[in-house]
N, C-alpha and C positions, 0 to 999 in steps of 0.2 A: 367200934363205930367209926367209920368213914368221915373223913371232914370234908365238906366244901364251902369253898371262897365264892361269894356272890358279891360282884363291887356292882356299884351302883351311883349316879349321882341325877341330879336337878329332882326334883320336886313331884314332876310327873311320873316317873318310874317310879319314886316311890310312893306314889298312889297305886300305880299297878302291881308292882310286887308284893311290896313291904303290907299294903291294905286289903289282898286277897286272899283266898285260901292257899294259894299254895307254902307260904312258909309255914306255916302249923305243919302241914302234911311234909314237907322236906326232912323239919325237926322229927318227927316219928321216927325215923329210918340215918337222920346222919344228924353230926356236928353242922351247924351254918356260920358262918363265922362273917357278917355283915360287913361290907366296907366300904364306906359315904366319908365324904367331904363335911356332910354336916351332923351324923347325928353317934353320938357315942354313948354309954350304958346309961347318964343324966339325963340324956335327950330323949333316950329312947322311950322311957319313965313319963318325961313331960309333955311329950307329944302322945304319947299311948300307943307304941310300937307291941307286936308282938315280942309277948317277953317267956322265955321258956329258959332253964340251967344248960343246954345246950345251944342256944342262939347267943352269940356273942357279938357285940355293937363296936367297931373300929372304928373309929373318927382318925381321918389322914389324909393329909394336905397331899397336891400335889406335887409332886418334885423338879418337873420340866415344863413349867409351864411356858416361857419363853418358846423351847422346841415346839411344842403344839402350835401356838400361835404360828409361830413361821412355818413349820407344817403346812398347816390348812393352806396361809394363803397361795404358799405356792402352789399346792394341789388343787387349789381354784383355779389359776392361770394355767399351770405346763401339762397338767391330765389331760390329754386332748380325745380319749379312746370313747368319749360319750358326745360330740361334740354333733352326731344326729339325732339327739334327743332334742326334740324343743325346750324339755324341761333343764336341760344343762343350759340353755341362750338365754331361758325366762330368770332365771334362780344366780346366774354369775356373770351373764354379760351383759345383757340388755336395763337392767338398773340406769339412772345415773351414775357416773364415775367422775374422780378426779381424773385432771391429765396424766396422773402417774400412774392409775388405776388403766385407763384407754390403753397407754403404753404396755403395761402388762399384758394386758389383754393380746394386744397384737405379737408381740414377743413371746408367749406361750403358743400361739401359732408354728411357730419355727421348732417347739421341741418336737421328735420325733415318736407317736404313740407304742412303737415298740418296743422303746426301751425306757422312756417317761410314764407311766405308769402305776395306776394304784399298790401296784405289788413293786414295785422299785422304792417307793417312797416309803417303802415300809421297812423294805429289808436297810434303810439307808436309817431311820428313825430306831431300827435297833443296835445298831451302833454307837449310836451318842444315848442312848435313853438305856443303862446296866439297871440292875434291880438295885434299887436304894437298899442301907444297911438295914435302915427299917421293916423295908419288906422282906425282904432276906430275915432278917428275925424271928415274922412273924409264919414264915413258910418252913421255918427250923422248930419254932415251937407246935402250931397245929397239923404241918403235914399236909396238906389238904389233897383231895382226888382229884378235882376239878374246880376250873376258874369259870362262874358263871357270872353272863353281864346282859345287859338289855341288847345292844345292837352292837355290831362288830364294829366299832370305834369309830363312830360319825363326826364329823362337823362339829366343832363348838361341846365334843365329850371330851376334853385332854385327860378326866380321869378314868373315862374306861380304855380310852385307846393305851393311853400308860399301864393298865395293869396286864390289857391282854399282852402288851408285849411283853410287861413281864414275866406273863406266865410260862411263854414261849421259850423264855431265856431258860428258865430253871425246871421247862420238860414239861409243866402242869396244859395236859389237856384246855383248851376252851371253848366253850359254849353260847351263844348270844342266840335268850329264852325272849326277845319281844323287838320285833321293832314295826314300824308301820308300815302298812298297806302300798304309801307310794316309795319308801326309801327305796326299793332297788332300782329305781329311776330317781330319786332327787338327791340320794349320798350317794351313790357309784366311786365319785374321784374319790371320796374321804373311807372309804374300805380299809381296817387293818384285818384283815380277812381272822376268821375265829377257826379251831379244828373242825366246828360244828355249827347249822345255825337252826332255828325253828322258827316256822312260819304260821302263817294264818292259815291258809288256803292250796291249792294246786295251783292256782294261776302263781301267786306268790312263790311260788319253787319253781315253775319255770325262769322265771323273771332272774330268781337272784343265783338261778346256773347259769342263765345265758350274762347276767349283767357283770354278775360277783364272781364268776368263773367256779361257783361251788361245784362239786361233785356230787350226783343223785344221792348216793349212799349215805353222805355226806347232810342234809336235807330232810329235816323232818315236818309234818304238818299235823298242828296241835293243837290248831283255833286261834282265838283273840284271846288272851288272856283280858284284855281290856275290857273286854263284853260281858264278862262272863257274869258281873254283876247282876246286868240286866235281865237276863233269864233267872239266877238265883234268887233275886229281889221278886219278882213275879209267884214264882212258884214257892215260895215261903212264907208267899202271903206276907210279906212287911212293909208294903204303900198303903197309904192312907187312902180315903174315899177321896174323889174328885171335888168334892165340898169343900171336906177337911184341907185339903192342899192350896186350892184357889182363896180359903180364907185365910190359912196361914199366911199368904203373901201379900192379905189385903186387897184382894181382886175378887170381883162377881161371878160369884159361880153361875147365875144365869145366864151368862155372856159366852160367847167363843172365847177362845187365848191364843192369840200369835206368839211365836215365842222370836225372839233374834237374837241370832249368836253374833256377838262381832266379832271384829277381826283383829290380827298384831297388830299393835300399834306404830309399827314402823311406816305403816303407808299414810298416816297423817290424815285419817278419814273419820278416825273416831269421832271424834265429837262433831260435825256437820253433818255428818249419816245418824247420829243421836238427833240431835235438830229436827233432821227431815222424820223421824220418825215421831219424835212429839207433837209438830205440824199437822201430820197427817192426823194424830189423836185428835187433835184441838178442830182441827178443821171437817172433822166426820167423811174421811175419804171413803176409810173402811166400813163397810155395809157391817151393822147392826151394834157399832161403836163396843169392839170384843175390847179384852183386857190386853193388857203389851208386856211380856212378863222379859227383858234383858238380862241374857247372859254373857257378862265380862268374861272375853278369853284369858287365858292364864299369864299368856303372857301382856294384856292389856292393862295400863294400869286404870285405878279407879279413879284419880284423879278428873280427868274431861267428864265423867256422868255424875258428879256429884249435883250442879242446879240442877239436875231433872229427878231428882230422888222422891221427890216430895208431889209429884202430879198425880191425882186422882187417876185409876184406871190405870196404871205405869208403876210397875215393881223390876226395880234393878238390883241384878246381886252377882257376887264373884263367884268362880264356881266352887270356891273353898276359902280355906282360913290362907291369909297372907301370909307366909313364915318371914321375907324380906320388906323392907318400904319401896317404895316407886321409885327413890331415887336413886338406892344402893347399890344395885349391879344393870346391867343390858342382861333381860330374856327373863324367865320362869320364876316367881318368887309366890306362887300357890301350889296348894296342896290340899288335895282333897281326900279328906276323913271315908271312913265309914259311914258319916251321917250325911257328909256333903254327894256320897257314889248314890244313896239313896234316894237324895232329894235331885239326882241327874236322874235317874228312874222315872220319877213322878214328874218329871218336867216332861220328859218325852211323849210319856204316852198319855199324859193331859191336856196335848199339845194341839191345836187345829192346823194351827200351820207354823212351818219353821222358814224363817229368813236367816240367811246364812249367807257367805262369802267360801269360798272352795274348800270345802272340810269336811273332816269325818264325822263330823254332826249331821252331813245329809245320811250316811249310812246308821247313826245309831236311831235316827227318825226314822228308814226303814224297817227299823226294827219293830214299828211302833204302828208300822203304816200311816206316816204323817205323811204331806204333801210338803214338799223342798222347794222353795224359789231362792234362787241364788242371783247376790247382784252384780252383775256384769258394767256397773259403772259406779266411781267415774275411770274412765278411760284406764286408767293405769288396770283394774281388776279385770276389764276384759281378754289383757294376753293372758291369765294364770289359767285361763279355758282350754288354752293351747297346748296345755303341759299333758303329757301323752295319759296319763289318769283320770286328770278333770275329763278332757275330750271324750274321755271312754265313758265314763259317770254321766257325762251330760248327752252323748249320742241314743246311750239306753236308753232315755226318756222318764227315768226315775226321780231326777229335778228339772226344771226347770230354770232356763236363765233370763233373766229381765235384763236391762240395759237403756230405761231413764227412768222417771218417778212416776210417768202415766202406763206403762208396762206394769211396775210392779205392786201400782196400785189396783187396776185390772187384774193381774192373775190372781192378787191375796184374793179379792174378792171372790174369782172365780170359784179357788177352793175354797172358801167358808161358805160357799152356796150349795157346791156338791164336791168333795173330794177323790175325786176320779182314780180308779187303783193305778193307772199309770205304768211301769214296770218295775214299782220298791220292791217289790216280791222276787224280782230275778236276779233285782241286784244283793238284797239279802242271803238268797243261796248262791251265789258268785265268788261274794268275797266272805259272808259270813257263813262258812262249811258245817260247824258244828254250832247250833243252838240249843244246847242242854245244859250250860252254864259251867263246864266241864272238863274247859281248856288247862284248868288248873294240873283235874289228874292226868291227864294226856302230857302234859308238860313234866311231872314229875315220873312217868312213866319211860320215858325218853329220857328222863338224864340218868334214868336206876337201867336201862338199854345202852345208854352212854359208856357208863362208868363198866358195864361187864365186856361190852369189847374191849376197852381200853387195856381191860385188864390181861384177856389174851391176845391182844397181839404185843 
């Protein structure tokens, strides 16, 4: 039996992997030999991983973390090869900065982008970054065919970029089975380029040959693993009635439901855009006084909505179980079960309308045929419109953008009066290709296609 090495790390990949069909289906056919930062054979038991005699749970620190960090930043400033993307100005330069940060900024200017480069930074990051004896051990004992990872070494992954290069060092093929919709425009500089990658869509493989310099051949399209939930959950018939759900959360089933997704908490809008939205409750903005069902992003913490927990007609919830506290690390410290992908199901398509900030919650509403108003203030959320994906998203006319408090008190309205098909529909089959819930086998399909070339050449 074939081994493969699947490293993995933060909390959202392992909702999308580790919580879908495909590692049951992998284990059928090969060894998997798991490798996370956080969860080892104890963990794997206490959280409720899948557990099979051929899935093996590796908990391992990383070894270079320093390097990583100084990595990134510099590949933040000297990659200059993306630098007519809007979304490389919106995401690394246009922030506020210290004065030493400005300086950066302008000093990566002057490097030259044909020879500073995401693929220079890498062949230069395998030089100092050898395979630990650790890993080396464990590539002596299992052997493995292939190194499979979520995304070819983005930003703030020092442990997948670490292993792809390990894998490089010691000949192991690699793979990166998931990443988003917009990375081939928002990680570009941060590319440790994989042997192989899979995508969602067509558009999505033009993007990351012309961005990521992949090769056609090179380039598969498999779907959203992401999604696949939400067609499986439908057609299996395991959501509850529209009753049953709006009373589980203690909200009126006779009523409409807005649903809001917010947003990172790094723009410091949480809780005033909380405010504005129990206001509007209290104050009967909204035509026919619907329910406000709040979902905390992952990486938001809960902390700023706790006083509005408790208002009549107002049900706030994370989108999973915390594995971290708020104050433990900077980024991702949720994870979403089995029960939690579910009860994202029922939120969608229960949904009247979705308030959201630039995310891929407008296309899982698509999914659903919800109406999307997106809010374009305060001021700081209207450049993220500019970023070459929003712009696209929002030109289709699939959401809409508001931009003060009497906009997007008018348009919710709008749609709880009549929900207008809009163009969810185009953007649905655009970026979401296959909707039969099915990305899974397509994806394991592609790496059992992977591993037989591999094998002849």
């Amino acid at each position: 039996m074939d081994c493969i090495f699947l490293a993995l790390e933060r909390f959202d990949y392992y909702s999308i992997v580790l919580r879908s069909k495909l590692l049951p289906l992998l284990a059928q056919k090969y060894k998997v030999v798991v490798l996370t930062p956080d969860i080892d054979a104890k963990t794997s038991r206490e959280w409720d991983y899948y557990r099979r005699e051929n899935v093996v749970y590796e908990k391992r620190a990383v070894q270079y973390p320093t390097l990583w960090n100084r990595s990134d930043r510099l590949r933040r400033y000297c990659v200059r090869n993306y630098d007519n993307l809007f979304t490389t100005h919106e995401h690394f330069y246009l922030f506020p900065h210290t004065r030493l940060e400005r300086l950066y900024v302008l000093l990566g200017k002057l490097c030259p982008p044909q020879i500073i480069n995401p693929w220079f930074f890498s062949w230069v990051e395998k030089r100092f970054a050898r395979p630990s004896p650790e890993f080396s051990a464990l590539v002596k004992n299992y052997r493995p065919r292939l190194m499979l990872v979520a995304t070819p070494g983005y930003r703030n992954l020092p442990f997948t970029a670490e292993h792809i290069l390990f894998a490089h060092a010691l000949k192991i093929p690699t793979v990166s089975i998931y990443s988003s919709y917009d990375n081939p425009y928002s990680m570009a500089k941060f590319l440790r380029p994989t042997d192989y990658i899979f995508v969602w869509n067509q558009k999505m493989k033009r993007e990351v040959i012309e961005l990521h310099g992949y090769l056609p051949e090179r380039v598969c399209v498999v779907g959203c693993l992401k999604f696949d939930h939400y067609f499986q959950d439908v057609t299996e018939k395991k959501i509850q009635s529209r009753e049953e759900f709006l009373r589980s959360k203690n909200l009126n089933p006779s009523r409409k439901t807005i649903v809001y997704a917010t947003t990172i908490s790094r723009f410091k809008q949480n809780r005033p855009l909380m405010e504005m939205m129990v206001r509007f409750k209290k104050e009967g903005h909204f035509e026919g006084d619907p329910n406000i069902l709040v979902r905390i992003h992952p990486h938001d913490p809960i902390e700023p909505y706790l006083p509005f927990c408790n208002i009549p007609g107002i049900h706030i919830e994370q989108a999973g179980v915390q594995r971290l506290p708020d104050a433990s690390l900077a980024g991702l410290k949720v994870e979403m079960r089995e029960e939690d992908l579910l009860n994202q199901t029922e939120t969608f398509k229960y949904a009247n309308v979705l308030i959201n900030h630039n995310s891929t919650t407008t296309m899982e509403a698509a999914v659903f045929d919800v109406p999307v108003v997106s809010l374009g203030f305060p001021e700081r959320f209207r450049l993220v419109y500019k970023i070459e994906i929003a712009a696209e998203i929002l030109a289709s006319g699939a959401e809409r953008n508001v931009q003060s408090e009497q906009a997007l008190i008018e348009t919710v309205n709008e749609y709880l009066r009549s929900p207008e098909k809009a163009n969810r529909t185009q953007l649905v089959h655009e970026y979401i290709e296959f909707r039969d819930g099915l990305s899974y086998q397509r994806t394991a399909r592609a790496i059992e296609d992977v591993l037989l070339k591999e094998r002849t050449t």
